[in-house]
VMD Tcl script that draws the C-alpha trace (Angstrom):
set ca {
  {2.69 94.98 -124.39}
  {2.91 91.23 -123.86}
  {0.76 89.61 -126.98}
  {-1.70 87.10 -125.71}
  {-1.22 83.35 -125.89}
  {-1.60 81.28 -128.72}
  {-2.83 77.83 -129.31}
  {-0.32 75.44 -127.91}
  {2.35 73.76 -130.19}
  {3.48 70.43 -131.38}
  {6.24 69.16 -129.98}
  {9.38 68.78 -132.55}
  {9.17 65.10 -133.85}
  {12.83 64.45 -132.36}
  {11.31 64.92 -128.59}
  {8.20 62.07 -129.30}
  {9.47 58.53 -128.46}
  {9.42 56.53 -131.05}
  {8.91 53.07 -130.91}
  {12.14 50.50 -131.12}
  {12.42 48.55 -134.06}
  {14.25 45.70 -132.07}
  {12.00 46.12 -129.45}
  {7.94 45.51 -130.23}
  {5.69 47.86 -127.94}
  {4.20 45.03 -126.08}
  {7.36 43.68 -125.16}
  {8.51 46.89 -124.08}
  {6.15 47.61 -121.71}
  {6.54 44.19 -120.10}
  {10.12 44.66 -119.40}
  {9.25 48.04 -117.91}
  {6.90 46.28 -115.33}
  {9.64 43.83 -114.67}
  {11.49 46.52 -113.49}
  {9.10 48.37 -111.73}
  {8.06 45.14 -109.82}
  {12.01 44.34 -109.12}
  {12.53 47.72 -107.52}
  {9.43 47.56 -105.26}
  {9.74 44.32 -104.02}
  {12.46 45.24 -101.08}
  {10.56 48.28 -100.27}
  {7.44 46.08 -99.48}
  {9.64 43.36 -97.69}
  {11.59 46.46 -95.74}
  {7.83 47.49 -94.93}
  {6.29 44.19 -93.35}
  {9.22 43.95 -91.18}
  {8.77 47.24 -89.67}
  {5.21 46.07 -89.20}
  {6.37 43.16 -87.16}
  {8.68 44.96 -85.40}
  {6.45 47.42 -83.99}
  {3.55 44.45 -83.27}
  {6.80 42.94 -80.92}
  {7.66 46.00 -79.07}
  {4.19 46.39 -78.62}
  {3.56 42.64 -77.40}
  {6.52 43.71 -74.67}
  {5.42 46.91 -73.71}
  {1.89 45.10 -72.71}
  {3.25 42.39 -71.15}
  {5.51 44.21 -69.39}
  {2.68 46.44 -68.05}
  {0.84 43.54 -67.01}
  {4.09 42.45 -64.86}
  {4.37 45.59 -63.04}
  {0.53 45.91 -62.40}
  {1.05 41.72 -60.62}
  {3.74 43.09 -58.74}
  {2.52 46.05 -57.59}
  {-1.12 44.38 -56.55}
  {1.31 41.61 -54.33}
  {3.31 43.89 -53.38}
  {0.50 45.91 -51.52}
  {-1.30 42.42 -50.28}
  {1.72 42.01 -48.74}
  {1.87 45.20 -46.92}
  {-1.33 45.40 -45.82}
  {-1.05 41.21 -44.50}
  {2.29 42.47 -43.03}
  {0.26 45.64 -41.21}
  {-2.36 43.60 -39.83}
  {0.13 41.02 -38.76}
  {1.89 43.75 -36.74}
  {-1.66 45.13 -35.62}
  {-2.36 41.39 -34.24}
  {1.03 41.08 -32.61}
  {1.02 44.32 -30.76}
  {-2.89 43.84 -29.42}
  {-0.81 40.81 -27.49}
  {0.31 41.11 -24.01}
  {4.30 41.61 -23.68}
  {4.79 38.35 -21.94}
  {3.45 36.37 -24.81}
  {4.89 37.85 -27.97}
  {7.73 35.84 -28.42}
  {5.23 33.01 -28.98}
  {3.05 34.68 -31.62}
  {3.36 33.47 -34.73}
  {1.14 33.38 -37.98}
  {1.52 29.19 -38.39}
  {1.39 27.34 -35.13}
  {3.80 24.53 -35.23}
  {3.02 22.12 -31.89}
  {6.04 20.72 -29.93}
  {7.56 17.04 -31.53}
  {5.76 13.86 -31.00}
  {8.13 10.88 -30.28}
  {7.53 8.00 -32.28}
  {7.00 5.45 -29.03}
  {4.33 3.70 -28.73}
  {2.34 1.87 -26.45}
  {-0.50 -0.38 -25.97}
  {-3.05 -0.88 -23.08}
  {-6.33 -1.80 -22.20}
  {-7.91 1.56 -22.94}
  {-5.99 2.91 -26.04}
  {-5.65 -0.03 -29.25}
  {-2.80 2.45 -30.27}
  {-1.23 6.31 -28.92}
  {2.14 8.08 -28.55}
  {3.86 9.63 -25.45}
  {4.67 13.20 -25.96}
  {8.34 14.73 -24.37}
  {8.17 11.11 -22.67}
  {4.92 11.52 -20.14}
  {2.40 13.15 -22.11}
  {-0.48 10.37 -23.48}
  {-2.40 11.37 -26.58}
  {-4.39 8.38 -27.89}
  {-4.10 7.97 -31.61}
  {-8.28 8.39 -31.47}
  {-8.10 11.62 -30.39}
  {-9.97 12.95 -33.03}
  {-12.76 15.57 -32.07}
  {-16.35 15.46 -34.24}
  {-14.43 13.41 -36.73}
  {-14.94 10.03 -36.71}
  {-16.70 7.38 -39.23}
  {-17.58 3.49 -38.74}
  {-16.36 3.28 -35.29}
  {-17.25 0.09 -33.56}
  {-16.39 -0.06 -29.88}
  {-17.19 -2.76 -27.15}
  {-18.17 -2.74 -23.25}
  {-19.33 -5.48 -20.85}
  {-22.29 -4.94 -19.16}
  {-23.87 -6.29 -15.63}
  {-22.83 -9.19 -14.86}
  {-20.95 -9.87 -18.24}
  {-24.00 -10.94 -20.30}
  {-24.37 -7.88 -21.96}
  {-22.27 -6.24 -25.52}
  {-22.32 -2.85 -26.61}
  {-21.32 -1.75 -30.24}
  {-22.01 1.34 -32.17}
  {-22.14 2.01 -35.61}
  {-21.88 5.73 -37.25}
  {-23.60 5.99 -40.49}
  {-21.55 9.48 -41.28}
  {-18.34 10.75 -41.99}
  {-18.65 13.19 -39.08}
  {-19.50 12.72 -35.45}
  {-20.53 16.51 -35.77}
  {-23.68 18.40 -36.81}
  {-23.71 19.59 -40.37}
  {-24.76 22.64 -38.76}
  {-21.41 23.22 -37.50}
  {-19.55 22.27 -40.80}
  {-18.62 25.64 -41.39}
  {-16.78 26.18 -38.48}
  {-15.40 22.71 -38.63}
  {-11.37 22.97 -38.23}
  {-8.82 21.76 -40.95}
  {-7.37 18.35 -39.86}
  {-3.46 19.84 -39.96}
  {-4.88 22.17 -37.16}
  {-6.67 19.52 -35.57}
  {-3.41 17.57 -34.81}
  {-1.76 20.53 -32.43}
  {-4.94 21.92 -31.50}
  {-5.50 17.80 -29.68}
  {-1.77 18.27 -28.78}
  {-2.17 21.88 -26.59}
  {-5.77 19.81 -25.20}
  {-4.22 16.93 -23.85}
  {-2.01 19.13 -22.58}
  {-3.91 21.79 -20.36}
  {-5.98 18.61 -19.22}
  {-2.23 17.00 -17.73}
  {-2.16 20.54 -16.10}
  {-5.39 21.46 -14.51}
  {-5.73 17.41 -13.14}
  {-2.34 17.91 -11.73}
  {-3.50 21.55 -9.80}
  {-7.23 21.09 -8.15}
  {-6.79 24.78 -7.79}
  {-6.56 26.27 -10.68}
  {-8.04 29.32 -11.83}
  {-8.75 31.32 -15.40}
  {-7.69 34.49 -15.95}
  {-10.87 36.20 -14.35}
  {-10.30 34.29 -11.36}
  {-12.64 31.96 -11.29}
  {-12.30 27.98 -10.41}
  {-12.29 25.79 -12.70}
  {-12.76 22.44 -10.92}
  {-16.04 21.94 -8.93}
  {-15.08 21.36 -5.26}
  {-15.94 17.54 -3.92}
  {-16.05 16.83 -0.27}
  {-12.69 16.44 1.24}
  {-13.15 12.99 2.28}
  {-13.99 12.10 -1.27}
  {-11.14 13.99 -2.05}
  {-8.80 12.08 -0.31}
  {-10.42 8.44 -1.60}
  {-10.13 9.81 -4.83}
  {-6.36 10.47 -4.49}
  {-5.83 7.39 -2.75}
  {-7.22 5.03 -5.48}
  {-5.70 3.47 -8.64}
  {-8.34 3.47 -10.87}
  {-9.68 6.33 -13.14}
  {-11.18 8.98 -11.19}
  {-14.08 11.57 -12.20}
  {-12.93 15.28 -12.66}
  {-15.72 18.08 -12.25}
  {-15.01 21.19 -14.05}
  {-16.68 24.53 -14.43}
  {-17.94 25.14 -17.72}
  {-17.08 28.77 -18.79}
  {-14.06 28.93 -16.79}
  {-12.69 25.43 -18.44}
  {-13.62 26.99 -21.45}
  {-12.31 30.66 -20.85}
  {-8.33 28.79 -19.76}
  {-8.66 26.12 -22.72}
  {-9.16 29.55 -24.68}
  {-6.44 31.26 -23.12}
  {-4.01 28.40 -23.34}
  {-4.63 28.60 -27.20}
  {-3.96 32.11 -27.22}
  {-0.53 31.56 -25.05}
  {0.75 28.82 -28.58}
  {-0.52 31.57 -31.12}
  {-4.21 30.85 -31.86}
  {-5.96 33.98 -31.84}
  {-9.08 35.01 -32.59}
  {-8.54 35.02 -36.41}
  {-7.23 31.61 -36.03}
  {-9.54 29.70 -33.60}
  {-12.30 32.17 -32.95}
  {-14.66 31.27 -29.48}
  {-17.45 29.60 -31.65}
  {-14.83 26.99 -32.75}
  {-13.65 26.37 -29.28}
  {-16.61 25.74 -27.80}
  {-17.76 23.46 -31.08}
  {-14.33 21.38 -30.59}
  {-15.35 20.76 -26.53}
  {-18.99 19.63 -27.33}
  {-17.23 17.19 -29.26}
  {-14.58 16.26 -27.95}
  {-14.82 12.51 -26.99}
  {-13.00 12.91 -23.39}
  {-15.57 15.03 -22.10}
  {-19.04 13.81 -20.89}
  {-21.70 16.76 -21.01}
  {-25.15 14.81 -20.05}
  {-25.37 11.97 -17.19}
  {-27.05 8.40 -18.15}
  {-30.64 9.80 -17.23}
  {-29.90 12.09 -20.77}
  {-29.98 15.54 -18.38}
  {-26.84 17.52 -18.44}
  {-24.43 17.02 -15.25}
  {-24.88 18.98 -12.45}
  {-23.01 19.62 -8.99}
  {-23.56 21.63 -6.25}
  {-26.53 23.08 -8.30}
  {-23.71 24.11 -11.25}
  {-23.76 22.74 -14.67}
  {-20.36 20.96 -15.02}
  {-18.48 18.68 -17.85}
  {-16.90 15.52 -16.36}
  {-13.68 13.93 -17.33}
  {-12.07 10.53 -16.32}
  {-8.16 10.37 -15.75}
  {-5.90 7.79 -14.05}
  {-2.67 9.08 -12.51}
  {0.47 6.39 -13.85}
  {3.55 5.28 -12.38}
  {5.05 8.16 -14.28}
  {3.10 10.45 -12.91}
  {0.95 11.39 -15.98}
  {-2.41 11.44 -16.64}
  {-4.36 8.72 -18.77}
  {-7.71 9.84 -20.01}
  {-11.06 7.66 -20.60}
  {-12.86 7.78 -23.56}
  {-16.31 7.95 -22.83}
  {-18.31 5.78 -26.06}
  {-22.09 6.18 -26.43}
  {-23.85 3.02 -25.51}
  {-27.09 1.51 -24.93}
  {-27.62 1.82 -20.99}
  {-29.86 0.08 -18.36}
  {-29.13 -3.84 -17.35}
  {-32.02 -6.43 -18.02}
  {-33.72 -8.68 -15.81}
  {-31.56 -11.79 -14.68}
  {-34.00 -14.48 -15.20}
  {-37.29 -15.21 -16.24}
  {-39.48 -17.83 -14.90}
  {-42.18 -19.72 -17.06}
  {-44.63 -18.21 -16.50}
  {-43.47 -15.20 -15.49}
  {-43.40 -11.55 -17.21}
  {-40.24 -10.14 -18.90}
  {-39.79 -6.34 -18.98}
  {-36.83 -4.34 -20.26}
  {-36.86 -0.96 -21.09}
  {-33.17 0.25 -22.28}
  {-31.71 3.53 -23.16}
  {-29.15 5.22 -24.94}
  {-26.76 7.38 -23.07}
  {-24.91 9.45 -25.39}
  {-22.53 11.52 -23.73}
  {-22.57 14.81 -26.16}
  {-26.11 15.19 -25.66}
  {-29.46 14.84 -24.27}
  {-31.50 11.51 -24.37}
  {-32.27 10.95 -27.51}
  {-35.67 9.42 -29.38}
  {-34.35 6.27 -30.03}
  {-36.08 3.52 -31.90}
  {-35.51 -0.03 -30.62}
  {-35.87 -3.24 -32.59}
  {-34.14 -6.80 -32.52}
  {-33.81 -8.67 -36.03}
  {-34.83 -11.88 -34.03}
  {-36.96 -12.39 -31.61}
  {-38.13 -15.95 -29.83}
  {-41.97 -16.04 -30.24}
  {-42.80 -15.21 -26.78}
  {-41.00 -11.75 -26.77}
  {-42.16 -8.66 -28.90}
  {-41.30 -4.31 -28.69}
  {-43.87 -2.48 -27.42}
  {-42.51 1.35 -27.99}
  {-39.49 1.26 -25.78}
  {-40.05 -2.19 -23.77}
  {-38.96 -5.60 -24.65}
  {-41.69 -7.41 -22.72}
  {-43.57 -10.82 -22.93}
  {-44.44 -13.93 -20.87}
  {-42.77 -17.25 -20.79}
  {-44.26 -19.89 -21.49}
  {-43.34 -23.86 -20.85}
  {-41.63 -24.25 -24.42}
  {-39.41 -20.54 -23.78}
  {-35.90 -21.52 -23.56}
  {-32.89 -19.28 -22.52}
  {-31.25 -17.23 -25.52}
  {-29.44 -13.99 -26.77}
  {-31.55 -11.23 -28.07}
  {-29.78 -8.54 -29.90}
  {-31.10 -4.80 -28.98}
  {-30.96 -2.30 -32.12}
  {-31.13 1.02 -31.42}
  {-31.51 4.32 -33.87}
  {-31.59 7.88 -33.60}
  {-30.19 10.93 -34.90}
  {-27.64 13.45 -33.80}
  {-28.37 16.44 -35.93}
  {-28.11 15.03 -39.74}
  {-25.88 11.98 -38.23}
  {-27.68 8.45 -38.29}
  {-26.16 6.41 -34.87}
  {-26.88 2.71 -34.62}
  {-26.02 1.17 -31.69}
  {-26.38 -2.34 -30.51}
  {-26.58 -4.92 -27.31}
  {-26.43 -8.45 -27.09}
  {-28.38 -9.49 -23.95}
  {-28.48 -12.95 -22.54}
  {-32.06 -13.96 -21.05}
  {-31.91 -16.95 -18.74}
  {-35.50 -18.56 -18.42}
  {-35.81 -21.09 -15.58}
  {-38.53 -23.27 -14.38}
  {-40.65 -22.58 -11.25}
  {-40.14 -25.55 -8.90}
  {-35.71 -24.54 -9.05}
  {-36.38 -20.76 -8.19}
  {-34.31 -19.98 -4.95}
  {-36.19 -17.38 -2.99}
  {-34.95 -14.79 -0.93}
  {-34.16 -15.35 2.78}
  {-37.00 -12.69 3.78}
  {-39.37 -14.10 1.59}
  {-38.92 -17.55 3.36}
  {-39.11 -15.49 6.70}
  {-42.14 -13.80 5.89}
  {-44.01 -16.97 4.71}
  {-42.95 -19.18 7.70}
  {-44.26 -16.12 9.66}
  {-47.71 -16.29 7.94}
  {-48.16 -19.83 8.37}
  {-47.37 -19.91 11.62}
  {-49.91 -16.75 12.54}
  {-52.64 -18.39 10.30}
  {-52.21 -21.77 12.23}
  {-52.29 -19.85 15.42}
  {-55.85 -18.02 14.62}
  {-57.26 -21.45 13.33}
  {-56.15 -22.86 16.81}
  {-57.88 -19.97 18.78}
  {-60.88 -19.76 16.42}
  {-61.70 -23.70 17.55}
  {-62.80 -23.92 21.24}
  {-62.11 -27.18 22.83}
  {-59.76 -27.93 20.66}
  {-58.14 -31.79 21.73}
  {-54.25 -31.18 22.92}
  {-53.40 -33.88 20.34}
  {-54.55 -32.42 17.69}
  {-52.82 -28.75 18.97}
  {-49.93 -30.68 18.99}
  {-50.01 -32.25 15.87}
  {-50.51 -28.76 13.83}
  {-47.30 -27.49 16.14}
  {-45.34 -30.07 14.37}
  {-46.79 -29.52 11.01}
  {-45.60 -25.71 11.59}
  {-42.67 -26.95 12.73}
  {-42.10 -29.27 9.38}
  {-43.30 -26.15 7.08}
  {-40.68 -23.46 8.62}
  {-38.23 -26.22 8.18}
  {-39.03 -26.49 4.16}
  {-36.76 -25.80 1.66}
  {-36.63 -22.88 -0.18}
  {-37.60 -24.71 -3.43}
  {-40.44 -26.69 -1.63}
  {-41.59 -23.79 -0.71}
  {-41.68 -22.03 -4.07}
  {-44.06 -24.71 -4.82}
  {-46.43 -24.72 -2.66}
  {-46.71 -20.46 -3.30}
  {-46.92 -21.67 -7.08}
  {-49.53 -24.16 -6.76}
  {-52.44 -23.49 -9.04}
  {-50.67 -20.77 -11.21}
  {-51.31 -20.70 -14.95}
  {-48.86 -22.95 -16.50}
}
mol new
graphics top color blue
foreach p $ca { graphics top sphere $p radius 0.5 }
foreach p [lrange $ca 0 end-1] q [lrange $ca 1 end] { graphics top cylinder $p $q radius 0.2 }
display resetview
């Protein structure tokens, strides 16, 4: 049998450390920490660097995700912009591929340039083709512009308080001004064609000029100066559509509500007649345009500039009454509520809602009168204005009309004629003496005559 434990032992003295005599216990126990602190420092130095390393290859690793999750998204925007590209190019007819391309680039513009009486500035395109530097569609701001009126006494300007000739209600469909440039370029373009062919047709068929009388026709052709152009409105609008289509603007590109908003405001087309009512012939709506054929053979277009229309009276007699009701013909839409006003006036003249009217009196003397007029275009102030000349002349030198000295000569000489018949008995001298005073009074001058219709008016 194994006896049972015991109660543990000492150990032998020789095998319990002793402490050093050259060596105190405190000092002992420092060196030992020396050591200990000598041997871990490398381990704790080998351990932050692993740390670091592994923070770096994980910095990498996400970065490099991120890379690969960039490329991959481009990668399929460009597949599916490269699939609908192909979608777009094969909904084309055959005969126009080779001309589709995502960025429309329009043919070179030469750097000549010419001036005339119409355009301050332009270029000539491939040598014929005339695009006036003022082109611009709906995009105009402080434009001033001049035009005689009747008889020379008469000075249009206009003033655009905007930065656009368009609606804001059509900003969002407004086109980008690097577009602008080619999309002017292809315009000026198909108008050169369809002025040059009174027969052409869109692509339903359909005419696109409105047919004139052939001897009008052949005036037309015959004359020098700029000649009106009548053209249907959807089919000018469906070939203008299809020529853009023919240079690459699709539907994604130039969609039909950005057609149509670039004719409405295109300054070479007239939509509404000076009465304010949209032009009409042969019980059709039509747009007009105004072209001159050159030496060259190319076409020059006419701007056509709102203005304030309708010529005053010539003169004004003292005493007499001045009326002059104006109007603003805008060409882009219909008449317009227009607010007159002058910023002088002589003291004898004064606005009465549309009408410059008053009566001139024996101090009125001739002068200019300036015509303001204001009114809105959708959010666009206009402010146009007219200098008018008003000549006022007194009574006794007013030259009237041959059948107004007929008519009075006439009524003498039948008033004479009853006072003669109405008198029985009457003596032959005195018959003969009112002969020769009718005689005398159809031989008056016109301005003698004026005075004796005048005698007794209100001065």
């Amino acid at each position: 049998m194994v006896p049972p434990p015991g109660p543990p032992t000492a150990p032998p003295p020789s095998l319990v450390p002793q402490p050093n005599a050259h060596h105190p216990p405190s000092a002992h126990a420092a060196h030992h920490a020396h050591l200990h602190a000598s041997s871990a420092a490398p381990a704790q130095q080998q351990q932050q660097q692993q740390q670091q390393q592994q923070q770096q290859h994980q910095s990498v690793a996400h970065h490099a995700a991120q890379s690969q999750a960039q490329r991959s998204a481009a990668n399929k925007h460009q597949q599916a912009a490269a699939q609908k590209a192909r979608k777009t190019n094969q909904g084309m007819s055959a005969g126009h591929s080779s001309a589709m391309r995502a960025q429309p680039i329009a043919p070179a513009v030469s750097a000549a340039s010419f001036t005339n009486a119409l355009f301050s500035d332009g270029t000539l395109v491939d040598g014929s083709l005339i695009i006036p530097s003022q082109a611009r569609s709906g995009h105009v701001s402080d434009v001033t512009s001049s035009a005689s009126g009747a008889g020379g006494n008469a000075v249009n300007t206009v003033t655009i308080a905007s930065m656009s000739d368009a609606p804001t209600s059509a900003q969002s469909t407004a086109i980008a001004p690097a577009m602008l440039v080619q999309i002017d370029h292809i315009f000026f373009s198909f108008l050169q064609s369809i002025c040059s062919n009174t027969n052409a047709k869109d692509s339903k068929g359909d005419a696109i000029h409105q047919t004139l009388m052939a001897k009008k026709m052949l005036k037309m052709d015959q004359s020098a100066d700029f000649r009106p152009f009548k053209f249907r409105i959807q089919a000018f609008t469906n070939a203008f559509m299809e020529e853009l289509q023919r240079h690459g603007y699709t539907e994604e590109f130039m969609p039909m509500r950005k057609v149509k908003l670039y004719l409405w405001n295109q300054r070479y087309i007239s939509r509404f007649n000076e009465e304010g009512k949209k032009t009409k012939s042969k019980g059709n709506h039509v747009w007009s345009v105004e072209a001159k054929k050159r030496p060259s053979g190319a076409w020059e277009f006419r701007e056509f500039v709102r203005r304030i229309a309708g010529a005053p009276p010539k003169a004004v007699s003292i005493g007499g009454k001045f009326e002059y009701s104006p109007r603003v013909w805008d060409p882009q839409m219909r008449a317009p509520k227009v607010v007159f006003h002058s910023p002088w006036l002589p003291d004898w003249l004064r606005w009465e809602g549309g009408t410059l009217t008053g009566i001139a009196n024996e101090s009125s003397q001739s002068c200019e009168v300036t015509v303001v007029a204001n009114y809105f275009h959708g959010d666009t102030v206009y402010k146009l204005e007219k200098v008018i000349f008003i000549p006022v002349t007194p009574m006794d030198t007013v030259d009237l009309p041959v059948e107004m000295q007929q008519s009075l000569a006439q009524d003498v000489q039948q008033s004479l004629s009853t006072f003669q018949l109405s008198v029985p008995g009457m003596p032959s001298e005195l018959s003969s003496s009112i002969t020769a005073d009718l005689a005398t009074a159809t031989a008056m001058q016109s301005g003698s005559l004026a005075s004796a219709m005048t005698t007794g008016l209100p001065r």
